[in-house]
N, C-alpha and C positions, 0 to 999 in steps of 0.2 A: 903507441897508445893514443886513441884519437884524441881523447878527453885531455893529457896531458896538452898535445899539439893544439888546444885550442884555448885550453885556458891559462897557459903560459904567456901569452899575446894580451887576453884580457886582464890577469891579475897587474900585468905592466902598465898596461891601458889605466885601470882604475886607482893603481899606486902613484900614475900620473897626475891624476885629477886630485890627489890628496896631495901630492906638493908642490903644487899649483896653489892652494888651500892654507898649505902649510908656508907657504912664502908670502900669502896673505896676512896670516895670522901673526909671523916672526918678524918684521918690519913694523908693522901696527905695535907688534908687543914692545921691540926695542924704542924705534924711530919716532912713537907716536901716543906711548903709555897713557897719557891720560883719556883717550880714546878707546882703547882697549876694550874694557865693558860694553860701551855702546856698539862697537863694532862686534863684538860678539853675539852679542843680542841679534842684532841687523841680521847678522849669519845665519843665527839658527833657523829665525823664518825663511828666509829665502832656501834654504838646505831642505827644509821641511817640503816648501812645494816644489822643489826639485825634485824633492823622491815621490811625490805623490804624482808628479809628470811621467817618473821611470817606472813606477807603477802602472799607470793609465795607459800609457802604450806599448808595455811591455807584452798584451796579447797578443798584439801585432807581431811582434818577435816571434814567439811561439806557432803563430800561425804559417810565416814563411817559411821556420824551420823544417817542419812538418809536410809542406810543400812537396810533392813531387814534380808537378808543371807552376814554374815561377808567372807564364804568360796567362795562367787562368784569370780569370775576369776577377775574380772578388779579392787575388792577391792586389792589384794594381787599386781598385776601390779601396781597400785596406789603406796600402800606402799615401795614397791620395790626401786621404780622409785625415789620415792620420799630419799630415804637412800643414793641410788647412786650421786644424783643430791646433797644432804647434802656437802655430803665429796666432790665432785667435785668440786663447787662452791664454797664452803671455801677455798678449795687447791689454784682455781682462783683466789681468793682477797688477800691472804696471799701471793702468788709468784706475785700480779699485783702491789700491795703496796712496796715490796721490792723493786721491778723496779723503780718504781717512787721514792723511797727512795733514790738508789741509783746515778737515773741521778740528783735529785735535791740536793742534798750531794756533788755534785761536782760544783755546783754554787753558795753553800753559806760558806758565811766563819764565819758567826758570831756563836757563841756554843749556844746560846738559842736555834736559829733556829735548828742548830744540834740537840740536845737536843728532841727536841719535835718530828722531825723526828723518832728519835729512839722509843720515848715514841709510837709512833703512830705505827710503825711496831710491837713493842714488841705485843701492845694491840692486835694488829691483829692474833695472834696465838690463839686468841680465839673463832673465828669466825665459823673454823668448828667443833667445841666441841657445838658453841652454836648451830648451824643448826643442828646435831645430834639431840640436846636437845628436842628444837620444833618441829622434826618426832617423835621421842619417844612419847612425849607427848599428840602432836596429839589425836594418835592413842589410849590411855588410854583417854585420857579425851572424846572421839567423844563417847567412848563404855561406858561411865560414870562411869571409876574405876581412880577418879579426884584426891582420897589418894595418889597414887603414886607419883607425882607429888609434893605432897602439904611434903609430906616426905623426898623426894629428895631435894627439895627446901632449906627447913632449915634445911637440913642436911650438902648441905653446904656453909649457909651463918654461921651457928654456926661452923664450918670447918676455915672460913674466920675470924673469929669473934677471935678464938683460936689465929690462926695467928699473927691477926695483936696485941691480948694484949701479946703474949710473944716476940713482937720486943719491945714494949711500956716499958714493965718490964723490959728487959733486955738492956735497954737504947741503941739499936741497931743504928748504924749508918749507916743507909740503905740507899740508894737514890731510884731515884725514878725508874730506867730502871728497878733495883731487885728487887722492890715492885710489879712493874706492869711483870715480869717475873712468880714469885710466883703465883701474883694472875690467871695467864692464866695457869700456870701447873696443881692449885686446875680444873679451868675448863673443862682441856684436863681430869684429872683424873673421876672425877666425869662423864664425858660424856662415858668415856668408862666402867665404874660399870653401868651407866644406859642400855649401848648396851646390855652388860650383863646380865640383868634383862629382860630385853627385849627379849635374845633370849630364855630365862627359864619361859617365860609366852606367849609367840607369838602361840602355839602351842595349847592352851586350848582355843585360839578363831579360829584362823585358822589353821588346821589339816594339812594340805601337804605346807606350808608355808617353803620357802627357798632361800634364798639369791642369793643363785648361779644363778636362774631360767635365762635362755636368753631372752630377749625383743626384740622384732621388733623398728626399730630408729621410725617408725611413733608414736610410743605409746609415745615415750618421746617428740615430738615434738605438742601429743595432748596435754598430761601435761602441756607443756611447756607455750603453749596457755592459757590453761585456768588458770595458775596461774598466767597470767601476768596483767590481771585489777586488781587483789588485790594487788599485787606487788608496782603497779602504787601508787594504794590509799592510801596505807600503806607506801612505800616512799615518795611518795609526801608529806604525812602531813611531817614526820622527816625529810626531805629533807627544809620545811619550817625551823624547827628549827633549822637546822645546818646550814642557810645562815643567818636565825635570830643571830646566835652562831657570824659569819664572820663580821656582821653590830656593835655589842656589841666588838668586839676584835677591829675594827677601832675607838670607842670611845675612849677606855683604857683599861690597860689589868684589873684591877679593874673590871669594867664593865662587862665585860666577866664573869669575876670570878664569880661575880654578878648576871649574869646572868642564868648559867649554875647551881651555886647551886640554884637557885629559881626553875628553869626548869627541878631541881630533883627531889624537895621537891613534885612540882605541878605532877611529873610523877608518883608518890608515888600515889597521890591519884586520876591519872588516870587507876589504879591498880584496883580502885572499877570499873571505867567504863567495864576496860575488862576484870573482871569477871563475873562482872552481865552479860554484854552482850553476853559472850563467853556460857555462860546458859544459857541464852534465845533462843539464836541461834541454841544451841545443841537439844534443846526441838522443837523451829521453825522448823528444818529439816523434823523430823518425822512426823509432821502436817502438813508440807505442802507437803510432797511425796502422804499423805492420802487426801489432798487439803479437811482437817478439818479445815477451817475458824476463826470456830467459835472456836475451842480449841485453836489456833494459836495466835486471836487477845488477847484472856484472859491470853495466856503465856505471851504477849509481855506486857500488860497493869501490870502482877505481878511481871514480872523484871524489870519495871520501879519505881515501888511502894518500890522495898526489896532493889534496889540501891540506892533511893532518903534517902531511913531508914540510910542505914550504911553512906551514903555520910555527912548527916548534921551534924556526930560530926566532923567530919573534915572541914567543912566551917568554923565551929565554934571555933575550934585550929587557924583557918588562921588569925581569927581576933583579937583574944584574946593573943596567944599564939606566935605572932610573932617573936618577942623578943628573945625567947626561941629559935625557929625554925632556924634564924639566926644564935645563939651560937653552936647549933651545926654542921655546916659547915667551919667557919671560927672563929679563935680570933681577925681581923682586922675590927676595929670599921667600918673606912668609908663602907668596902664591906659588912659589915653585915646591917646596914642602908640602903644601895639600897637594900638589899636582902627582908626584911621589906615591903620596899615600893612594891614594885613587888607582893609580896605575899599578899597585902592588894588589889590590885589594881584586881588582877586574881581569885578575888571568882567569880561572874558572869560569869568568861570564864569557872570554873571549873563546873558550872549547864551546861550553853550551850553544852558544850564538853562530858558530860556524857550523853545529850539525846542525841545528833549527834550519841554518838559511839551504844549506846545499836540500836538505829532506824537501822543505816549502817549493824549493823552485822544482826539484824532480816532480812533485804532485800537479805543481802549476802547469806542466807539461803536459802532462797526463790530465788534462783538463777539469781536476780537482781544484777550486778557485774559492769559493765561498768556506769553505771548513775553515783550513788554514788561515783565512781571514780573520772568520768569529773565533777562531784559539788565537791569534795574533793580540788581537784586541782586549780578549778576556783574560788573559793573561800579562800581556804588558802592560795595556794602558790601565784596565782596572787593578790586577792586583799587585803592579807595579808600583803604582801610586798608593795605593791601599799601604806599602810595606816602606815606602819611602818617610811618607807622614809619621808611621807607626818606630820604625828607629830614630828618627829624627826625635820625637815622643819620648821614650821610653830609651832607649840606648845610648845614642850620641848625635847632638846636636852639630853637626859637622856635613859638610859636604861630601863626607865618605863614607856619611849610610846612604845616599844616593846609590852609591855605585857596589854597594852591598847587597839593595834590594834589587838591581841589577842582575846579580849572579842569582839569588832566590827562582826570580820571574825567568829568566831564561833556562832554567833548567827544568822547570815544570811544561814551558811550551819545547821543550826539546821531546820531553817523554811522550806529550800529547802527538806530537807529530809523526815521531817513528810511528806508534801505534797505529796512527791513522795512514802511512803507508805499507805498512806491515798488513792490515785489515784489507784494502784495495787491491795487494799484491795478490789475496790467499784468495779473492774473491773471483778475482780475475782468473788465475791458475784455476780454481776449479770450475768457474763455467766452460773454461776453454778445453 
């Protein structure tokens, strides 16, 4: 089954990049605890515009998939465009962060706040190693050579892994700015071994492919366009969670802590959604360029089937296994008990959320891009927030009506979605 064969490679790939993540987050938590909060916080931004990157260029993806001649002109313009805009927009946010670093550095005076400031700029020097990463990979995974990626990946979380046991071993006394230094130098390095590879293979799919080539400004203002409803959909959900991240820090910085390692754990195993879906999707392109329905609807029905497979040993750790799951993020009792609760309470968001993502990406293919966006939005971030305030309010002051209003919000944008590929499929089939 193609679907299996392809997102077997990517759920590895993306299970990579979360313990990578999670090796981040387990050192800070042990090795470095009073840092903890602030490094969390630091995360969530930068995580936020990392999805709002894999959003922005994720048409790119779509559009290669769908591909039948790699060497046509606007596939190469695409990628081009897409390399340029990487490194630019990283460059953006890393000199936009430091600005803001710097005016807000002059009106605090407490050293936490400092502190966290710096953690958050440091983090930031990762930003264009990661936009490199997701052009890079795009463009292997769209042409379904998904190994690359899946080698790169735990190349260097096992890189990271090295790292952090010979500070462990050598009893190092690091803080946290030269942790979080270290770890965005492994990134900058690794992204440019991938450029590398990239230009020693770009050549065996597209023949007169070259960097240099000049673009006309319209072309980047098409891109521009049309990467910006995933952009939306894709930062808006993250954007829910970095304001969920801001509600949990006004509780306690506990709470936070709390919450952020739970909303890692659950990110871990949204790792199966966007592989399964990211293969379905890759498969949906080409069916639907051929507008073969019928092969279309039976991909999308077997990447629900091969994700629901891998998904339920991990429902099944959530409940069993919590205890465990808690230990390793932090050694502080109270934070590991909310951590527990949260992960017990988010298995139903974690079903709802995996057919939301695989349904979203199948329509994304089928070049349905703004719907899904406005129910993304309308539904997480408004009445996500709307429901988090409201338990928080009225039910329990806890960081586990967060993850309550969680399961609410994502079950209602589950049902809006089907509907809305259910209504495209019927529409489709009978004009054709």
């Amino acid at each position: 089954m193609e679907v299996t064969r392809i997102a077997i490679p990517l759920i590895f790939s993306r299970l990579g990049e979360m313990i990578a993540s999670l090796l981040y987050f387990s050192f800070i938590g042990h090795f470095i605890v009073d840092s903890l909060s602030h490094a969390s916080l630091a995360w969530a931004l930068i995580s936020f515009l990392t999805v709002v990157g894999i959003g922005f260029f994720s048409t790119s993806l779509v559009k290669i998939a769908g591909s039948t001649d790699l060497n046509a002109n606007d596939i190469e313009l695409d990628l081009i465009i897409s390399f340029r805009l990487a490194i630019l927009l990283g460059t953006i946010i890393v000199f936009s962060i430091y600005a803001l670093s710097t005016n807000a550095s002059r009106l605090l005076t407490n050293n936490g706040n400092l502190e966290g400031l710096k953690v958050l700029l440091t983090l930031s020097l990762s930003i264009p190693a990661l936009y490199l990463q997701i052009v890079i990979f795009n463009f292997f995974n769209a042409i379904k050579k998904v190994r690359y990626e899946l080698i790169y990946t735990w190349l260097f979380t096992a890189t990271l892994a090295l790292v952090c046991t010979f500070l462990v071993s050598t009893k190092s006394n690091i803080n946290i700015i030269h942790f979080v230094f270290a770890y965005c130098g492994l990134r900058c390095f690794f992204a440019g071994f991938a450029l590398v590879f990239f230009n020693l293979k770009i050549h065996q799919y597209i023949s007169q492919f070259r960097h240099s080539r000049n673009i006309p400004t319209i072309a980047y203002v098409h891109y521009f366009t049309g990467g910006l409803p995933m952009a939306l959909c894709f930062g808006g959900e993250s954007l829910l969670f970095f304001m969920l991240s801001l509600i949990s820090k006004n509780l306690d910085d506990i709470s936070l802590s709390a919450y952020q390692a739970s909303l890692h754990f659950l990110s871990i195993i949204y790792m199966v959604s966007i592989g399964a879906g990211n293969a379905t999707g890759i498969i949906v392109a080409r069916h639907y360029v051929a507008m073969d329905l019928h092969s279309l609807s039976t991909t999308y029905i077997q990447g629900m089937k091969f994700g629901f497979f891998i998904l339920t040993p991990f429902l099944l750790a959530c409940f069993f296994l919590k205890a465990d799951i808690s230990a390793i993020y932090t050694s502080d009792t109270l934070t590991r008990r909310l951590i527990e609760g949260n992960i017990l309470t988010s298995i139903p968001f974690l079903i709802f959320e995996y057919v939301y993502v695989v349904t979203r990406m199948t329509l994304r293919s089928m070049g349905d891009f703004w719907i899904p966006t406005l129910f993304t939005i309308s539904l997480l971030n408004i009445l996500g927030l709307i429901l988090s305030v409201g338990l928080l309010s009225l039910y329990d002051y806890s960081v586990n009506s967060i993850f309550l209003a969680l399961v609410f919000c994502s079950f209602f944008l589950m049902l809006f979605l089907l509907w809305r590929l259910g209504s495209i499929l019927k529409t489709q089939t009978a004009t054709n």
